[in-house]
N, CA, C and O atoms as a Tripos MOL2 file, in Angstrom:
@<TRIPOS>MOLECULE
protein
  304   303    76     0     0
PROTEIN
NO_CHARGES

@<TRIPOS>ATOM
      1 N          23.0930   -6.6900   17.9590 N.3       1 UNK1
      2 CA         24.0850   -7.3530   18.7760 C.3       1 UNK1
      3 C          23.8250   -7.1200   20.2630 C.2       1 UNK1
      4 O          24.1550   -7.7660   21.2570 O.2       1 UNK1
      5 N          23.0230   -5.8250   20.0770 N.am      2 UNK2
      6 CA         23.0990   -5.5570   22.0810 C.3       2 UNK2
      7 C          21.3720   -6.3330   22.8770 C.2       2 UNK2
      8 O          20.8630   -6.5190   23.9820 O.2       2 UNK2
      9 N          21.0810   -6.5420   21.4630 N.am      3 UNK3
     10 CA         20.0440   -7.4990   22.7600 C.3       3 UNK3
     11 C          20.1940   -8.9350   22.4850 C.2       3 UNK3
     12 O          19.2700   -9.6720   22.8300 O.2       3 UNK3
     13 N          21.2770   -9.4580   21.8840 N.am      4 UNK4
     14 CA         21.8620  -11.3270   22.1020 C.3       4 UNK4
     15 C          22.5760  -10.3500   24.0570 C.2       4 UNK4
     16 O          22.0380  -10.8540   25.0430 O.2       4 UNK4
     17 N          23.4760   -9.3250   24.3340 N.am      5 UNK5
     18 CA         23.7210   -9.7790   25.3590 C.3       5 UNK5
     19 C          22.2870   -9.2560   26.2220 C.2       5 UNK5
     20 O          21.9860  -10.2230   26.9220 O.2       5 UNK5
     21 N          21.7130   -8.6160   26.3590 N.am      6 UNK6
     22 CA         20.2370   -8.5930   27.1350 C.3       6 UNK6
     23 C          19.5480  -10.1080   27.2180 C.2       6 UNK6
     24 O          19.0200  -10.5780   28.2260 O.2       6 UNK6
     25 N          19.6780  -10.7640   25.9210 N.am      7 UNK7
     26 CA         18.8340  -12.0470   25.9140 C.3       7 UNK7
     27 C          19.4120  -12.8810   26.7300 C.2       7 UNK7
     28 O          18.8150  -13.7430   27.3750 O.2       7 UNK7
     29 N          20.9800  -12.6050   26.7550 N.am      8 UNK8
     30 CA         21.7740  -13.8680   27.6580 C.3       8 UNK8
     31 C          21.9280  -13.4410   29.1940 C.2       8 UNK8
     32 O          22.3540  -14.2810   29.9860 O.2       8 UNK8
     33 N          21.7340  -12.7000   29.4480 N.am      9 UNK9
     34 CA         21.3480  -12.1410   30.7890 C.3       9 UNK9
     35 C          20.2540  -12.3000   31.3550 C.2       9 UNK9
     36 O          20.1550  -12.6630   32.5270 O.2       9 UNK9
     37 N          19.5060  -12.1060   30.7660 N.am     10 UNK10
     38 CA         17.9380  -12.3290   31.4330 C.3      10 UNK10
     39 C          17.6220  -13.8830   31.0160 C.2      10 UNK10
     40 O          16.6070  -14.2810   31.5880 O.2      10 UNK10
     41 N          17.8840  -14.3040   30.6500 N.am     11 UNK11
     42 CA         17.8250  -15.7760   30.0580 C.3      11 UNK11
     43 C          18.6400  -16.8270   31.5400 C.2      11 UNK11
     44 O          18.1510  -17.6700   32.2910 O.2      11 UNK11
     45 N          20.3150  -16.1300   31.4030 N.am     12 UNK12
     46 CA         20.8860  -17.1490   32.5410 C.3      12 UNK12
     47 C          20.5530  -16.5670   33.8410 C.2      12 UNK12
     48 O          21.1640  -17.1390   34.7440 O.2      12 UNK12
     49 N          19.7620  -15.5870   34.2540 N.am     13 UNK13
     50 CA         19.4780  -14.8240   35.6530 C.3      13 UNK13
     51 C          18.0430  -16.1910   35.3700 C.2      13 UNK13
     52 O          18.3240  -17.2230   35.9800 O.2      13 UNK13
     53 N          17.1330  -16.2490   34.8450 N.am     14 UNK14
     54 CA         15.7910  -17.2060   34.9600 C.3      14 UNK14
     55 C          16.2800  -18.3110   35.6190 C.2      14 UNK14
     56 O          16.0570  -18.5790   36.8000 O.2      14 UNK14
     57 N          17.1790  -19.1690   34.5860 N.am     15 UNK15
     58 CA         17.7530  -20.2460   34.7990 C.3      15 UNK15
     59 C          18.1810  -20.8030   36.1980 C.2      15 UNK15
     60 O          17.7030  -21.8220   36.6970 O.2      15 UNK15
     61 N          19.3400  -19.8480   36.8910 N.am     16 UNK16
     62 CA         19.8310  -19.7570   37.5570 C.3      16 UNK16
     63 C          19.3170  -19.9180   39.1140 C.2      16 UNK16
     64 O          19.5670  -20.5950   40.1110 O.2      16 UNK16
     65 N          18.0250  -18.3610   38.4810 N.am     17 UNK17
     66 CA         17.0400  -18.7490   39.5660 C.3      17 UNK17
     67 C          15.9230  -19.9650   40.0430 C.2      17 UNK17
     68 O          15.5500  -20.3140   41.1630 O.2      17 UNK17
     69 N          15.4990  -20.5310   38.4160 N.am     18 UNK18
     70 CA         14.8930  -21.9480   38.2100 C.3      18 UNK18
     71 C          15.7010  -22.9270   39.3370 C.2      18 UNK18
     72 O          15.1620  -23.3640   40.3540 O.2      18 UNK18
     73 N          17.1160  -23.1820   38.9390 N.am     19 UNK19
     74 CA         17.5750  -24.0030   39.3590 C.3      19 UNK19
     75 C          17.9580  -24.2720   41.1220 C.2      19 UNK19
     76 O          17.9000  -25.3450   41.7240 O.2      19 UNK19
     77 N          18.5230  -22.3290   41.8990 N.am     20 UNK20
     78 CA         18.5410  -22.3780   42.6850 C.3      20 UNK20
     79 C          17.2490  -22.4480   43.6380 C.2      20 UNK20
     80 O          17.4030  -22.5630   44.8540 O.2      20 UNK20
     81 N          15.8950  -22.3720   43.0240 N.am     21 UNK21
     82 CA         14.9760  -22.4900   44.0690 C.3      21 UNK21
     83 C          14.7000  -24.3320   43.5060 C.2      21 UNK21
     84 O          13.6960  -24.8450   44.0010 O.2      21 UNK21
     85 N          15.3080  -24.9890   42.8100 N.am     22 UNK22
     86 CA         14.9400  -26.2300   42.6250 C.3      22 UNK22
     87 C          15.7750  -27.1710   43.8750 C.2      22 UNK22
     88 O          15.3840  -28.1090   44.5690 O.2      22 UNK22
     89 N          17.0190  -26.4890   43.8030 N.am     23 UNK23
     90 CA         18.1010  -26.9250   45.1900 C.3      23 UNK23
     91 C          17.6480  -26.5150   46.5050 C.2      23 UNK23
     92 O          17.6230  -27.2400   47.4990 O.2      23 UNK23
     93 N          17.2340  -25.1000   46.4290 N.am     24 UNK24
     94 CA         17.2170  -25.0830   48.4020 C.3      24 UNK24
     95 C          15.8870  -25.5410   48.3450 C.2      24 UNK24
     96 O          16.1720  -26.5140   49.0440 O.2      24 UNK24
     97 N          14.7510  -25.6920   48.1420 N.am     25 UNK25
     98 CA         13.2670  -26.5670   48.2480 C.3      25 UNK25
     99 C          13.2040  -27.9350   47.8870 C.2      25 UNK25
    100 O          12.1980  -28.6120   48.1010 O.2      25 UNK25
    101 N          14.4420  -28.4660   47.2370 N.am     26 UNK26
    102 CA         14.0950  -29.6510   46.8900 C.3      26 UNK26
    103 C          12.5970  -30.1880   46.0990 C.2      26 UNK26
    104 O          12.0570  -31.2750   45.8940 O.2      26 UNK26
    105 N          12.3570  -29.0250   45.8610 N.am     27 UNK27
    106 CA         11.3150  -29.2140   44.6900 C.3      27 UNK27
    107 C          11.5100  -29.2400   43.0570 C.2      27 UNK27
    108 O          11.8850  -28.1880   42.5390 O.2      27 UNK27
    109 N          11.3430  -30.0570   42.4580 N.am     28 UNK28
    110 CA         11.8240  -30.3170   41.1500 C.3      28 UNK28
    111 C          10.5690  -30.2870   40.0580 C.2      28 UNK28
    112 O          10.4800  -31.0900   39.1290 O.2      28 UNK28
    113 N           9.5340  -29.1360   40.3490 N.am     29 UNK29
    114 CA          8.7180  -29.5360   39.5920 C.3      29 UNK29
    115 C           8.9410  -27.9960   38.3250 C.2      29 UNK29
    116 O           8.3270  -27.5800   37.3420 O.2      29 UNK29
    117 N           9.9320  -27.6660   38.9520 N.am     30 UNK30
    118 CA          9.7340  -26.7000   37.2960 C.3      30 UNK30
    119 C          11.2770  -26.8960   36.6890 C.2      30 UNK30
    120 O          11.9810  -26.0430   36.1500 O.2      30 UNK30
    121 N          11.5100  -28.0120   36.8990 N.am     31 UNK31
    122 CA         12.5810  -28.4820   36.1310 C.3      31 UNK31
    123 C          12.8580  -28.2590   34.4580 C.2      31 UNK31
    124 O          13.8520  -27.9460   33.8040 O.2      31 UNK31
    125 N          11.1590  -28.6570   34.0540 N.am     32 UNK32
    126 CA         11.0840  -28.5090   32.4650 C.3      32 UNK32
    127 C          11.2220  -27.3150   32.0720 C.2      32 UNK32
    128 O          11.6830  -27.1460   30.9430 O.2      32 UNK32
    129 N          10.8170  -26.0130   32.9900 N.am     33 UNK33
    130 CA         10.8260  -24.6870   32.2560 C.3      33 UNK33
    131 C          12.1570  -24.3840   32.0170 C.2      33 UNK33
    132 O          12.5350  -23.8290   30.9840 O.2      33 UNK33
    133 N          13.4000  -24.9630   33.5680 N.am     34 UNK34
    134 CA         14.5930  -25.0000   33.5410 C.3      34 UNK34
    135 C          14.8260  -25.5100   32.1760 C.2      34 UNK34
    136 O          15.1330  -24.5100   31.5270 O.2      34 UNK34
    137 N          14.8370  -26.2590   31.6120 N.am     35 UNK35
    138 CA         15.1930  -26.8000   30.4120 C.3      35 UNK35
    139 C          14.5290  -25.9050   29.1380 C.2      35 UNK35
    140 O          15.0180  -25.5360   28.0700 O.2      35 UNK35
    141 N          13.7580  -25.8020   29.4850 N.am     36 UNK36
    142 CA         13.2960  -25.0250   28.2510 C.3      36 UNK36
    143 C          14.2030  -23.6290   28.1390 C.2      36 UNK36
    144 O          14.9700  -23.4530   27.1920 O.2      36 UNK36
    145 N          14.0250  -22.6280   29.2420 N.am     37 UNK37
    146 CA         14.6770  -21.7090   29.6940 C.3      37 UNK37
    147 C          16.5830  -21.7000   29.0770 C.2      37 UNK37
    148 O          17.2750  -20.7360   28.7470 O.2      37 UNK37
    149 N          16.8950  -23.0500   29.1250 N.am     38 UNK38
    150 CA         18.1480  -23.2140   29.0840 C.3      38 UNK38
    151 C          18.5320  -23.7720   27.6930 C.2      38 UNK38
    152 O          19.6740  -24.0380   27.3210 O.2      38 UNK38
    153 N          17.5540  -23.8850   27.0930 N.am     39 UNK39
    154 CA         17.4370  -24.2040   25.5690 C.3      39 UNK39
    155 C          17.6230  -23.0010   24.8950 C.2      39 UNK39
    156 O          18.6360  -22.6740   24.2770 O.2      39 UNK39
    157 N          16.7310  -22.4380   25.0220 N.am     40 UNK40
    158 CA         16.6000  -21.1940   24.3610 C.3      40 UNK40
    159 C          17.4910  -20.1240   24.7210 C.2      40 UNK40
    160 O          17.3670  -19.0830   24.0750 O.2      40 UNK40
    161 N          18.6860  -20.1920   25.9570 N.am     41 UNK41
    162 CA         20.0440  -19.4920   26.4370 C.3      41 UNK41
    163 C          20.8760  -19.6370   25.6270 C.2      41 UNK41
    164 O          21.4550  -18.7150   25.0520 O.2      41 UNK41
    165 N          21.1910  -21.6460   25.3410 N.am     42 UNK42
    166 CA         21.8960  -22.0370   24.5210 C.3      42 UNK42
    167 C          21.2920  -21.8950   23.0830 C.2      42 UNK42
    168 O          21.8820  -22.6890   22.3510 O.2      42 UNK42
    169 N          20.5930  -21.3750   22.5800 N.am     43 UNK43
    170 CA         19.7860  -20.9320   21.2390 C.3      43 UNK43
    171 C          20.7170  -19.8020   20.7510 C.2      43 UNK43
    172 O          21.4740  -19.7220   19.7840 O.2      43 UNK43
    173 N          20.3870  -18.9280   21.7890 N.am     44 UNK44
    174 CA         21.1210  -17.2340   21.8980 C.3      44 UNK44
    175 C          22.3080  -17.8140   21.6610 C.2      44 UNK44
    176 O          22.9750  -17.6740   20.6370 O.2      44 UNK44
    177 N          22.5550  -18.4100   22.5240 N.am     45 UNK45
    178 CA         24.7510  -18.2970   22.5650 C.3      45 UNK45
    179 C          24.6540  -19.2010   21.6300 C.2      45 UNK45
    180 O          25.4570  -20.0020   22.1090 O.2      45 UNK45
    181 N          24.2330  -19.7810   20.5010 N.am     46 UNK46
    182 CA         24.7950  -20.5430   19.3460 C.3      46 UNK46
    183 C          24.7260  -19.6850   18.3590 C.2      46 UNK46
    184 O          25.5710  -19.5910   17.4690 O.2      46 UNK46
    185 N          23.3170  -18.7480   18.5010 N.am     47 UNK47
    186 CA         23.3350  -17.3160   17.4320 C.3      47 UNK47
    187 C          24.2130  -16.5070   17.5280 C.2      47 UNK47
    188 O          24.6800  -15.9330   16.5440 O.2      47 UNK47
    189 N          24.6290  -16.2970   18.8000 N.am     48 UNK48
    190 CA         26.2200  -15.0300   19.1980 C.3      48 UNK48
    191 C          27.3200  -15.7570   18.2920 C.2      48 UNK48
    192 O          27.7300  -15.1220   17.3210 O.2      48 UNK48
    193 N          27.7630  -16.8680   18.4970 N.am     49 UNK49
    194 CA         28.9520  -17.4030   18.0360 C.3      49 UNK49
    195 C          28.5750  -17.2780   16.6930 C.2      49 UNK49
    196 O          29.4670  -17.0050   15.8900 O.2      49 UNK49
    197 N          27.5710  -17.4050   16.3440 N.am     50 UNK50
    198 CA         27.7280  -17.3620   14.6350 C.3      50 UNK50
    199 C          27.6850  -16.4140   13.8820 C.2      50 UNK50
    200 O          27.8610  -16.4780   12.6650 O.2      50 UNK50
    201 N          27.4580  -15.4780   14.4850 N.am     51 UNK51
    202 CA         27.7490  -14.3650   13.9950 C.3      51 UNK51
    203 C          29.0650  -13.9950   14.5420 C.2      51 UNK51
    204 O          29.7440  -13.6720   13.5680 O.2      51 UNK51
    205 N          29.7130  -13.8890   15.5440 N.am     52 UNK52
    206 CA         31.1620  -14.2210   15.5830 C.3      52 UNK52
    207 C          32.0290  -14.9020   14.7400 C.2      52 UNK52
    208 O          33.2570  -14.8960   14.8260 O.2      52 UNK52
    209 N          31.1370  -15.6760   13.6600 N.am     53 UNK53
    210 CA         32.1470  -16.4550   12.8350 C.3      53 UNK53
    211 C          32.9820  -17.5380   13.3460 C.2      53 UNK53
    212 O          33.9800  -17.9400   12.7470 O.2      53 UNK53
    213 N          32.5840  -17.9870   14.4100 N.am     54 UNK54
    214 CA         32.9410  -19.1380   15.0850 C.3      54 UNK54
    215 C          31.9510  -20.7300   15.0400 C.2      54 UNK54
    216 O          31.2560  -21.2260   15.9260 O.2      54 UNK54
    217 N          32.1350  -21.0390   14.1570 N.am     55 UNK55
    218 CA         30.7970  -21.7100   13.5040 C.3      55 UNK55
    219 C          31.3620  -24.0420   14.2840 C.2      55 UNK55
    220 O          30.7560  -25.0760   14.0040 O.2      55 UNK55
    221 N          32.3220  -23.9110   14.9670 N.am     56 UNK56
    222 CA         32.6720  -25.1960   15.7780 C.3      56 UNK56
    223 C          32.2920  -24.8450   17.1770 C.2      56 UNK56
    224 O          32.6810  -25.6570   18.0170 O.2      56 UNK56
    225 N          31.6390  -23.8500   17.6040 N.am     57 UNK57
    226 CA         31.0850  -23.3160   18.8270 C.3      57 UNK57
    227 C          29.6900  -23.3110   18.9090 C.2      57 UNK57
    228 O          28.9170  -23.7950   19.7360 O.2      57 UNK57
    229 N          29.5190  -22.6490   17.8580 N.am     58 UNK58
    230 CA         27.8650  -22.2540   17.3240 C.3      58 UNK58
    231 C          27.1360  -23.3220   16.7080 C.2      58 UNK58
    232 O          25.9150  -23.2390   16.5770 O.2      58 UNK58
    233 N          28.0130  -24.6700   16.1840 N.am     59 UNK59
    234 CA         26.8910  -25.4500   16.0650 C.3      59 UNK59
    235 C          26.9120  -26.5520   17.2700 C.2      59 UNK59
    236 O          26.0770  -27.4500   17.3720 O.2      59 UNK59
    237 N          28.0610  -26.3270   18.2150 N.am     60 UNK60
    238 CA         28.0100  -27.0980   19.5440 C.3      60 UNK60
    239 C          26.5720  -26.9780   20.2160 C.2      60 UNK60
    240 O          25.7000  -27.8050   20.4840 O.2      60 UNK60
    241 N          26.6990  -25.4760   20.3930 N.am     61 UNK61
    242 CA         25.7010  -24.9760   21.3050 C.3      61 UNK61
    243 C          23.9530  -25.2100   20.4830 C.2      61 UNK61
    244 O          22.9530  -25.6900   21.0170 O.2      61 UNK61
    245 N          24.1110  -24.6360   18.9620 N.am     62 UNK62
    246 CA         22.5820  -25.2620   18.4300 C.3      62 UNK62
    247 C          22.6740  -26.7730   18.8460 C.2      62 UNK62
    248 O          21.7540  -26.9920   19.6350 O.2      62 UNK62
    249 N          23.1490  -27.4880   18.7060 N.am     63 UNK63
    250 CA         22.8660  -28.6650   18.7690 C.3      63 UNK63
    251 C          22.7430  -29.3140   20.6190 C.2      63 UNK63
    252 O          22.1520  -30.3130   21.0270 O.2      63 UNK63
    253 N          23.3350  -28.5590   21.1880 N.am     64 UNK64
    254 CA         23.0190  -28.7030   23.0380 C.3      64 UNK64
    255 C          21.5610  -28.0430   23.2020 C.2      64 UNK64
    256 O          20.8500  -28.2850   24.1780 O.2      64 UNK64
    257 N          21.2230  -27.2720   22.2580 N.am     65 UNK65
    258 CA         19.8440  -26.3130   22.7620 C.3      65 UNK65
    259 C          18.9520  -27.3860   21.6740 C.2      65 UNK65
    260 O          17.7520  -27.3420   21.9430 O.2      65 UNK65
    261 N          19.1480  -27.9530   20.9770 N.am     66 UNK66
    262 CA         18.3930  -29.3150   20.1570 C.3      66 UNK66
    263 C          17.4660  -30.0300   21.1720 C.2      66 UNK66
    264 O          16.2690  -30.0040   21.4590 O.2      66 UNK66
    265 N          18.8080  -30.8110   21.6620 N.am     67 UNK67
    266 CA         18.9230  -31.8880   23.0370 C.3      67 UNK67
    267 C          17.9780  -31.3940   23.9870 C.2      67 UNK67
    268 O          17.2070  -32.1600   24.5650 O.2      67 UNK67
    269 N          17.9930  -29.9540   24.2190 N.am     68 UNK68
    270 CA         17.6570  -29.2940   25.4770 C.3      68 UNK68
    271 C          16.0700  -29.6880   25.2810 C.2      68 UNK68
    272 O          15.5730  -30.6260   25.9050 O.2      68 UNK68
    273 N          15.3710  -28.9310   24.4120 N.am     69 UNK69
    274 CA         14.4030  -28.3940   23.7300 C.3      69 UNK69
    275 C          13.5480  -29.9950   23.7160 C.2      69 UNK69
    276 O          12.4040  -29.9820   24.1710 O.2      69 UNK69
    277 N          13.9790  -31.0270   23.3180 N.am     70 UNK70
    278 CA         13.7160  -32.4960   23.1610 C.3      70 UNK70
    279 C          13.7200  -33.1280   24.7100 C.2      70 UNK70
    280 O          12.9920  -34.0550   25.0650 O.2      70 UNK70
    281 N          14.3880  -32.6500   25.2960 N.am     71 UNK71
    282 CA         14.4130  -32.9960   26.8600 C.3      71 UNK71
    283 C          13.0740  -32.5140   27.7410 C.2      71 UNK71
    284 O          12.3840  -33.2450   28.4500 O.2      71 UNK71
    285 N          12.9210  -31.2740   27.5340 N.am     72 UNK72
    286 CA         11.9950  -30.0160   27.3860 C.3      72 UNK72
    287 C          10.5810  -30.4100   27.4350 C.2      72 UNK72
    288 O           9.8280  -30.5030   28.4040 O.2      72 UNK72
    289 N          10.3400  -30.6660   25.9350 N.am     73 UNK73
    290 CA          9.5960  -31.2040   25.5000 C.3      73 UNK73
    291 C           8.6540  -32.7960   25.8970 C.2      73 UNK73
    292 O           7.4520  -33.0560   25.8390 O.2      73 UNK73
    293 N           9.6640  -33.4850   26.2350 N.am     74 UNK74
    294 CA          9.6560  -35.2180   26.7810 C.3      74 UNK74
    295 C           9.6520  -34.9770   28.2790 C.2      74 UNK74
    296 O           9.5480  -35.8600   29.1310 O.2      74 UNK74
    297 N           9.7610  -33.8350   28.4700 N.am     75 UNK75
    298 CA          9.3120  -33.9330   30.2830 C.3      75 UNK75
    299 C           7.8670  -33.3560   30.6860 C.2      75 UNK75
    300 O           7.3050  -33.5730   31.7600 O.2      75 UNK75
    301 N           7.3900  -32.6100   29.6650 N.am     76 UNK76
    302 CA          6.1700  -32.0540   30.1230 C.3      76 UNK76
    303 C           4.9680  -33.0570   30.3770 C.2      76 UNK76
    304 O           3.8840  -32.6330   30.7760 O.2      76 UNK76
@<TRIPOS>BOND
     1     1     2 1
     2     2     3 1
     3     3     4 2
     4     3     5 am
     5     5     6 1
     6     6     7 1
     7     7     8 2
     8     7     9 am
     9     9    10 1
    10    10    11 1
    11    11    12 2
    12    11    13 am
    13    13    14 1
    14    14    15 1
    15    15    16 2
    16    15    17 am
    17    17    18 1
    18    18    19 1
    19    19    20 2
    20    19    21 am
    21    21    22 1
    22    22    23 1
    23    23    24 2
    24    23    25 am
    25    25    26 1
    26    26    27 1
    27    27    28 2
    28    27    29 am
    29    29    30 1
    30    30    31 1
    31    31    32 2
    32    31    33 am
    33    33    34 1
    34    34    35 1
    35    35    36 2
    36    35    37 am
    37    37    38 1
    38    38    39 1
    39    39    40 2
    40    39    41 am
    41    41    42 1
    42    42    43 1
    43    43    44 2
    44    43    45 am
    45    45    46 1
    46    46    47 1
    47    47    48 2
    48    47    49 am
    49    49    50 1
    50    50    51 1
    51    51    52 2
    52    51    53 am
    53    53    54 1
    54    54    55 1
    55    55    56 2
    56    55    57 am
    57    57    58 1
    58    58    59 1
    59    59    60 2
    60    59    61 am
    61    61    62 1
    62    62    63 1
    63    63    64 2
    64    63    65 am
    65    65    66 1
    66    66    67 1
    67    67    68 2
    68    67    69 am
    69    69    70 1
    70    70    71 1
    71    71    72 2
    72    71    73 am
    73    73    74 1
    74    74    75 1
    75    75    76 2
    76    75    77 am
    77    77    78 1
    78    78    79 1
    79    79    80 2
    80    79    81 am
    81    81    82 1
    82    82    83 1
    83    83    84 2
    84    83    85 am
    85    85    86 1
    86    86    87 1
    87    87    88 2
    88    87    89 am
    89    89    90 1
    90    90    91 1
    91    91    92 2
    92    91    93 am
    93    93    94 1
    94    94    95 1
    95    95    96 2
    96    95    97 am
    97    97    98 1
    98    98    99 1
    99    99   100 2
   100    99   101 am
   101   101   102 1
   102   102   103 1
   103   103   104 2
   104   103   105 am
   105   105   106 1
   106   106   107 1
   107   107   108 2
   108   107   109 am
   109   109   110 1
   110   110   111 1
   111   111   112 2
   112   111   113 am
   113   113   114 1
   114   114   115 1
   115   115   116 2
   116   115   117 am
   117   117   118 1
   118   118   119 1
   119   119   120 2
   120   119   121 am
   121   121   122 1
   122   122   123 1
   123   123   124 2
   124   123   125 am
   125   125   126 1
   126   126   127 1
   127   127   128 2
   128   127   129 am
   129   129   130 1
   130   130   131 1
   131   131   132 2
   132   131   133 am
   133   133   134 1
   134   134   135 1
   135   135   136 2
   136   135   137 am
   137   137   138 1
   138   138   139 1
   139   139   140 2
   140   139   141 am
   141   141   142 1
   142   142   143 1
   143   143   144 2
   144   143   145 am
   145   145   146 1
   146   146   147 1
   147   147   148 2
   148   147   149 am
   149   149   150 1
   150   150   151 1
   151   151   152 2
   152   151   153 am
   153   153   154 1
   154   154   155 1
   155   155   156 2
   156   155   157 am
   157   157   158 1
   158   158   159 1
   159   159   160 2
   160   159   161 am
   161   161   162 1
   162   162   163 1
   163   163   164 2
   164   163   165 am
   165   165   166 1
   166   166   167 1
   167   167   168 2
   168   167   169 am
   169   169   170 1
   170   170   171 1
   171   171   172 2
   172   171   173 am
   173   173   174 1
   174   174   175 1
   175   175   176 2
   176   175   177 am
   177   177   178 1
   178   178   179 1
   179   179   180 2
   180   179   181 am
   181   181   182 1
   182   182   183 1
   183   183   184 2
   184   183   185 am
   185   185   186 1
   186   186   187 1
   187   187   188 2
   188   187   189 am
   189   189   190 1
   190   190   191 1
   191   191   192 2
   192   191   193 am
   193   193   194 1
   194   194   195 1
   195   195   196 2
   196   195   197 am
   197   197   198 1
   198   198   199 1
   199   199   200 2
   200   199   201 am
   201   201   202 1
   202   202   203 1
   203   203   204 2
   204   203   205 am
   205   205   206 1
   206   206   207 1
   207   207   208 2
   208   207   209 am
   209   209   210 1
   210   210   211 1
   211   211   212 2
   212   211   213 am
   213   213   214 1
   214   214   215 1
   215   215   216 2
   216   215   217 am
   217   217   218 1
   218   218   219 1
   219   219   220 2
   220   219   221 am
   221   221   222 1
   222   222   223 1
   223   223   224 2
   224   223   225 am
   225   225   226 1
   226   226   227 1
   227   227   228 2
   228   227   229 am
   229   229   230 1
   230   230   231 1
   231   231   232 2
   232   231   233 am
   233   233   234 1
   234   234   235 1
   235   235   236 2
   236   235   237 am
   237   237   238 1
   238   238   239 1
   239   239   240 2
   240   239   241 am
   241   241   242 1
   242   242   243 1
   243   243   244 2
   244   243   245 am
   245   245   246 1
   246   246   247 1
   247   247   248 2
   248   247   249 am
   249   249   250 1
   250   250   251 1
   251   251   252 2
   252   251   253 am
   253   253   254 1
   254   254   255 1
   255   255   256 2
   256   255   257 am
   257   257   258 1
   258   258   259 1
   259   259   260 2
   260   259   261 am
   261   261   262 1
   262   262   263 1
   263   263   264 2
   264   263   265 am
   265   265   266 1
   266   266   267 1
   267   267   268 2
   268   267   269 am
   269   269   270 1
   270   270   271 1
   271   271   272 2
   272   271   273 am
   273   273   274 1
   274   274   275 1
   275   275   276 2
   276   275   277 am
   277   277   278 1
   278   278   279 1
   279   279   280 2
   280   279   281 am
   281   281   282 1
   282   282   283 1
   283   283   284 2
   284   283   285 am
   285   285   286 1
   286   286   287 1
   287   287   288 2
   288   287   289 am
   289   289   290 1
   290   290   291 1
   291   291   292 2
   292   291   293 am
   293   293   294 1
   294   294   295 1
   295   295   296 2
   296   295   297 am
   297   297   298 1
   298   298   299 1
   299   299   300 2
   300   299   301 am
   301   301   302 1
   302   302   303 1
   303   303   304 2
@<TRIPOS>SUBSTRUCTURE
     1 UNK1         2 RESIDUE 1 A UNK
     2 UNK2         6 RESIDUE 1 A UNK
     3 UNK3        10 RESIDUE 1 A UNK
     4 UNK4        14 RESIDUE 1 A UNK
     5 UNK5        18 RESIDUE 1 A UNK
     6 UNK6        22 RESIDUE 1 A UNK
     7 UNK7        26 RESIDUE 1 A UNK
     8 UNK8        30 RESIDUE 1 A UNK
     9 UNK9        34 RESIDUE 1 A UNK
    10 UNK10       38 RESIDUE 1 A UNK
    11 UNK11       42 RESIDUE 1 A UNK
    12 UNK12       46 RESIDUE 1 A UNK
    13 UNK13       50 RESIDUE 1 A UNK
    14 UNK14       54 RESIDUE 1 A UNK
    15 UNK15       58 RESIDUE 1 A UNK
    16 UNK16       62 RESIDUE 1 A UNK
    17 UNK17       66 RESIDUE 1 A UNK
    18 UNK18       70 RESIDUE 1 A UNK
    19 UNK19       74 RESIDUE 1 A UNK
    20 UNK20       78 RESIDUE 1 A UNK
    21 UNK21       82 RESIDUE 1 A UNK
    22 UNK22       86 RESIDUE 1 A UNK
    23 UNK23       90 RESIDUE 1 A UNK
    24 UNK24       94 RESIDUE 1 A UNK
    25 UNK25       98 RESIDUE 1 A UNK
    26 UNK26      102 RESIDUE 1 A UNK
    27 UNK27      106 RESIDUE 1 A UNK
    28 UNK28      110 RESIDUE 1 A UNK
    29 UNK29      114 RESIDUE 1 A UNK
    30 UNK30      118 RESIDUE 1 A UNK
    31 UNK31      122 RESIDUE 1 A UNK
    32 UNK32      126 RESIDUE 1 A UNK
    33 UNK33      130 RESIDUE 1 A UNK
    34 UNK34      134 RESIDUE 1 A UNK
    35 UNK35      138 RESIDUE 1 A UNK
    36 UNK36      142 RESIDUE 1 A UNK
    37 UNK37      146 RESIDUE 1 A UNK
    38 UNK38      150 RESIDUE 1 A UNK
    39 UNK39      154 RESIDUE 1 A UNK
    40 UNK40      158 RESIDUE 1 A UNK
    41 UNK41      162 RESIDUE 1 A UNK
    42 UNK42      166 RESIDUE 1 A UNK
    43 UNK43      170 RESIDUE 1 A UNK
    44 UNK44      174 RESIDUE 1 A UNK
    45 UNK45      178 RESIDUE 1 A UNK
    46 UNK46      182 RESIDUE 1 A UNK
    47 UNK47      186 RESIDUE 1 A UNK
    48 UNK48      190 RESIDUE 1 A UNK
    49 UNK49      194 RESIDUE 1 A UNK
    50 UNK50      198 RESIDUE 1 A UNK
    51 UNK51      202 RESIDUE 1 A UNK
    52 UNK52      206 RESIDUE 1 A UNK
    53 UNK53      210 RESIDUE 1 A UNK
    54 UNK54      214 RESIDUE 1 A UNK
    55 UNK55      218 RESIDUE 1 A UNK
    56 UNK56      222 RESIDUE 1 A UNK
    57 UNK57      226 RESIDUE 1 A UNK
    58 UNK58      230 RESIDUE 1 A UNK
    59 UNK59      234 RESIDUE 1 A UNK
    60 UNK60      238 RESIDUE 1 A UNK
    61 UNK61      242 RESIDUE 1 A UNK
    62 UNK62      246 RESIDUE 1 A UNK
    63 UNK63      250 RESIDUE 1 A UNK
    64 UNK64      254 RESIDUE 1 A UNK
    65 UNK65      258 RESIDUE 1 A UNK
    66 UNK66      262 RESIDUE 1 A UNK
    67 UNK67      266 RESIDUE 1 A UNK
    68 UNK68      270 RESIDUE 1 A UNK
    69 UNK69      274 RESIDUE 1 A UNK
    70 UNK70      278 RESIDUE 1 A UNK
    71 UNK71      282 RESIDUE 1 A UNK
    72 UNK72      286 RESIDUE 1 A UNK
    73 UNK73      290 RESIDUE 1 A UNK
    74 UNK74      294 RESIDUE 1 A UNK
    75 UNK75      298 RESIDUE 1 A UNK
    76 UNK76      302 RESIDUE 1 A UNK
C-alpha cells in the first residue's frame, strides 16, 4: 500500500513538472511523455481505489488511463 502512495507522488511531481515547463516555454514537444506519465498516475489511482473497494472510481480512472495510454501512443 505504501508504494501506490510513493508511485502517486513521484508520478504527479513528473507530470506536473512535464506540464509546467510545457506552459512557461511554450514548448509542447514532450507532451506525449505528459500523457504517458499521466496514464500510468491514473493506472496507480485506479489500482488504489480498487483495492479501497471503491470499484465506480477505479474503473473511472482505468478507463481515463485507457484513453490516456491511446492518446500516448497516437501522438508519438
Amino acid at each position: 500500500m505504501e508504494i501506490l502512495k510513493i508511485l502517486k507522488v513521484i508520478l504527479s511531481v513528473i507530470v506536473m513538472a512535464l506540464a509546467g515547463y510545457s506552459l512557461i516555454t511554450k514548448n509542447f514537444e514532450f507532451m506525449s511523455y505528459m500523457m504517458l506519465f499521466l496514464g500510468v498516475f491514473m493506472l496507480v489511482m485506479g489500482i488504489s481505489e480498487l483495492q479501497a473497494k471503491k470499484k465506480t472510481s477505479a474503473i473511472s480512472f482505468i478507463l481515463a488511463a485507457a484513453f490516456l495510454f491511446f492518446v500516448a501512443i497516437y501522438t508519438f
